[in-house]
C-alpha positions as CSV (number, residue, x, y, z in Angstrom):
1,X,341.7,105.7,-26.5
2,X,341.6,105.1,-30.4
3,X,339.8,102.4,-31.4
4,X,341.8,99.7,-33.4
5,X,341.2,96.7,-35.4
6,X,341.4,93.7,-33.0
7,X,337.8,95.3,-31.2
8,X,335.5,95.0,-34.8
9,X,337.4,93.0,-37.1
10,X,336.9,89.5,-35.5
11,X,333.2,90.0,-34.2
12,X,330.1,88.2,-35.3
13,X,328.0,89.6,-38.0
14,X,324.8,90.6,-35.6
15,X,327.2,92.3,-33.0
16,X,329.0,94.1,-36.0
17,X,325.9,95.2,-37.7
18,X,324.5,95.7,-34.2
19,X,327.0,99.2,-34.6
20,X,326.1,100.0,-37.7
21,X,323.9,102.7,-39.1
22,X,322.0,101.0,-42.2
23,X,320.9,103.0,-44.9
24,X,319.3,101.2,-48.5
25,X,319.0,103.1,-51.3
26,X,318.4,103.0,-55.3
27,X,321.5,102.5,-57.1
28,X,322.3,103.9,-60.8
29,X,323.7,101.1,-63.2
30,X,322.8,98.4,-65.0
31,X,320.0,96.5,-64.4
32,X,317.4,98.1,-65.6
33,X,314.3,99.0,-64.8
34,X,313.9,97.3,-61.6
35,X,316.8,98.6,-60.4
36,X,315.6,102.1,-60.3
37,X,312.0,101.3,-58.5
38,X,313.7,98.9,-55.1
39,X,316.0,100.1,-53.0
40,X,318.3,97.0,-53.1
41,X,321.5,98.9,-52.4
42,X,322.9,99.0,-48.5
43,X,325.5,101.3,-46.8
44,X,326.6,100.6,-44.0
45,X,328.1,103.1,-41.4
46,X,330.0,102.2,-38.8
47,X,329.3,104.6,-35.7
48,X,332.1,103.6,-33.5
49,X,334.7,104.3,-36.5
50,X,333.2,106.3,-38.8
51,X,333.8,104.1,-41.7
52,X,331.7,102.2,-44.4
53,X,330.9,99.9,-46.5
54,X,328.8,99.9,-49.0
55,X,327.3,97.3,-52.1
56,X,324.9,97.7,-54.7
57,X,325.8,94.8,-57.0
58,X,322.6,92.6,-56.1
59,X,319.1,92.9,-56.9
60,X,318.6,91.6,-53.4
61,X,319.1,93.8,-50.5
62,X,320.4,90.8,-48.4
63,X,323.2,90.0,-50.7
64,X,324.0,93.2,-50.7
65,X,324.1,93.7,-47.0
66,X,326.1,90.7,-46.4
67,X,328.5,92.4,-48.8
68,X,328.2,95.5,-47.3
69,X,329.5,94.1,-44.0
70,X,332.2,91.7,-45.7
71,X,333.3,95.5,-47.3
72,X,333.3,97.3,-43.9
73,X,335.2,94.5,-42.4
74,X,338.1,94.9,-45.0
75,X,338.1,98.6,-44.5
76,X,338.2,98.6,-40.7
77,X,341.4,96.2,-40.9
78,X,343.2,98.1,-43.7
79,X,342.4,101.5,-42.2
80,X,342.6,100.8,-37.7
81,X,345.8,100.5,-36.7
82,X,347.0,98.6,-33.3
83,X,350.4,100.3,-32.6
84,X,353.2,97.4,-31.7
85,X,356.4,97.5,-30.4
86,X,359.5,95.9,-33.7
87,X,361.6,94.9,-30.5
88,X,359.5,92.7,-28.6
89,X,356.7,91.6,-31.4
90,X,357.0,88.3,-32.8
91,X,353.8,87.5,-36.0
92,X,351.1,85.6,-34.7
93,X,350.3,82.0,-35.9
94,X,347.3,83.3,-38.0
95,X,349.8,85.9,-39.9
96,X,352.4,83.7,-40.1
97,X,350.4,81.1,-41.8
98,X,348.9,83.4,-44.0
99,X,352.3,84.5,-45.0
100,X,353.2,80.8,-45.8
101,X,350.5,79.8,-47.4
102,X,347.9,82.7,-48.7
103,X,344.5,81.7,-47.1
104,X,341.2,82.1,-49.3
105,X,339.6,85.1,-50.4
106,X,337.1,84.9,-47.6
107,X,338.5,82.8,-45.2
108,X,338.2,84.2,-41.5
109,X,341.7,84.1,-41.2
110,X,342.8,86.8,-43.8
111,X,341.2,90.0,-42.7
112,X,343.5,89.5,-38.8
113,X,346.2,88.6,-40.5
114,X,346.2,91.4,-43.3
115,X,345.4,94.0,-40.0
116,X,348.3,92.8,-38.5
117,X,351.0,93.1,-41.2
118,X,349.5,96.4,-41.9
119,X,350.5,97.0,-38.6
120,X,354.0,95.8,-39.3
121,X,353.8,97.9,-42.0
122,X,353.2,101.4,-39.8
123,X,355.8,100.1,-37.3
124,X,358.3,99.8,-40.0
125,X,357.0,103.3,-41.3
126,X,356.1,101.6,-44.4
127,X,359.2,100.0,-46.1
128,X,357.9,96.6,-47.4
129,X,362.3,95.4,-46.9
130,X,362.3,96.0,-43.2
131,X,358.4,94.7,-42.6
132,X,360.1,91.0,-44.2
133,X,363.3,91.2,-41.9
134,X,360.7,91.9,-38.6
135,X,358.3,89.0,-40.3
136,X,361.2,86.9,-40.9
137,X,360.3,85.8,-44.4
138,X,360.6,87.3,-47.8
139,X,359.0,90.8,-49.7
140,X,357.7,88.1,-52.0
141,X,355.9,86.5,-49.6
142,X,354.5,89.7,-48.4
143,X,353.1,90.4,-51.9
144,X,351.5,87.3,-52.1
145,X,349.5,88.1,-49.2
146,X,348.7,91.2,-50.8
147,X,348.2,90.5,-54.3
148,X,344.9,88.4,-52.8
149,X,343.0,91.1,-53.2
150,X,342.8,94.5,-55.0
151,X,341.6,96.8,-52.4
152,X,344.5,95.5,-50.4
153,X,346.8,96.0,-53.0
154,X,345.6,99.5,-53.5
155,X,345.4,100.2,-49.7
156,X,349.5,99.5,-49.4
157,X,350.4,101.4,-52.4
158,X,348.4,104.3,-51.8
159,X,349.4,104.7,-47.7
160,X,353.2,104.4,-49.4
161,X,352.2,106.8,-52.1
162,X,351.0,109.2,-49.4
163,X,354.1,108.9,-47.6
164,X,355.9,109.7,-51.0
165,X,357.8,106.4,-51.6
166,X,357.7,104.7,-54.6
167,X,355.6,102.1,-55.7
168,X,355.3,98.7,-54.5
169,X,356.0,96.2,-57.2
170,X,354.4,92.5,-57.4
171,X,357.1,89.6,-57.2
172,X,356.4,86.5,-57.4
């Protein structure tokens, strides 16, 4: 059976990391000298999915493995998908809060909810219009849940882009 979001996305950070392979590593970039002698930078790799995340923006290998993790969280919800059925699904509180009202940045809410209108989004093979009539609420509402953040963003328009439709567009 395929793995899918609901199984990672929503676990602790000791029983995520707890699946992870951890590599640190010297990272190129500013910061001089120091940056080139510690190996502050983290990847993380996540042996049940295959995916990673990875951060090298801190001088201090904590930081960076707590962004590391907050990366490969994102990642595993915008990549996993949980098929779901258009004629019997109704959207969850946490989604359809989030579509009312755009929770935080890193509020534990978002990452379920933006899994699970990605999820709307492969049921309704991609076609923002008919993800808004199954959600019952408008494509501008949908964007504001996706303009939150720019990896989202880019993870919608390039799955479309794939798919060759055209590109999304943000409406406010």
């Amino acid at each position: 059976m395929t793995p899918t979001w609901h199984e990672y996305v929503t676990l602790d950070d000791s029983s995520l990391l707890a699946q992870c392979e951890f590599d640190r590593f010297r990272a190129s970039g500013p910061g001089g000298q120091k940056r080139n002698k510690t190996e502050s930078a983290v990847r993380l790799r996540h042996t049940p999915t295959a995916l990673q995340g990875e951060a090298n923006e801190s001088r201090s290998q904590h930081e960076n493995r707590a962004s590391a993790l907050r990366r490969l969280r994102l990642t595993i919800a915008l990549t996993l998908r949980a098929p779901l059925d258009l004629e019997t699904y109704a959207p969850s509180p946490t989604l359809a809060a989030a579509l009312r009202t755009p929770p935080g940045r890193r509020a534990p809410s978002l990452l379920p909810a933006l899994a699970e209108l990605f999820d709307v989004f492969e049921a309704c093979e991609w076609r923002i219009s008919d993800a808004a009539t199954a959600l019952g609420v408008s494509t501008a509402a949908i964007s504001r849940l996706l303009l939150l953040d720019d990896h989202v963003w880019r993870a919608a328009a390039g799955r479309r882009q794939a798919l060759g439709m055209p590109p999304l567009r943000a409406q406010q």
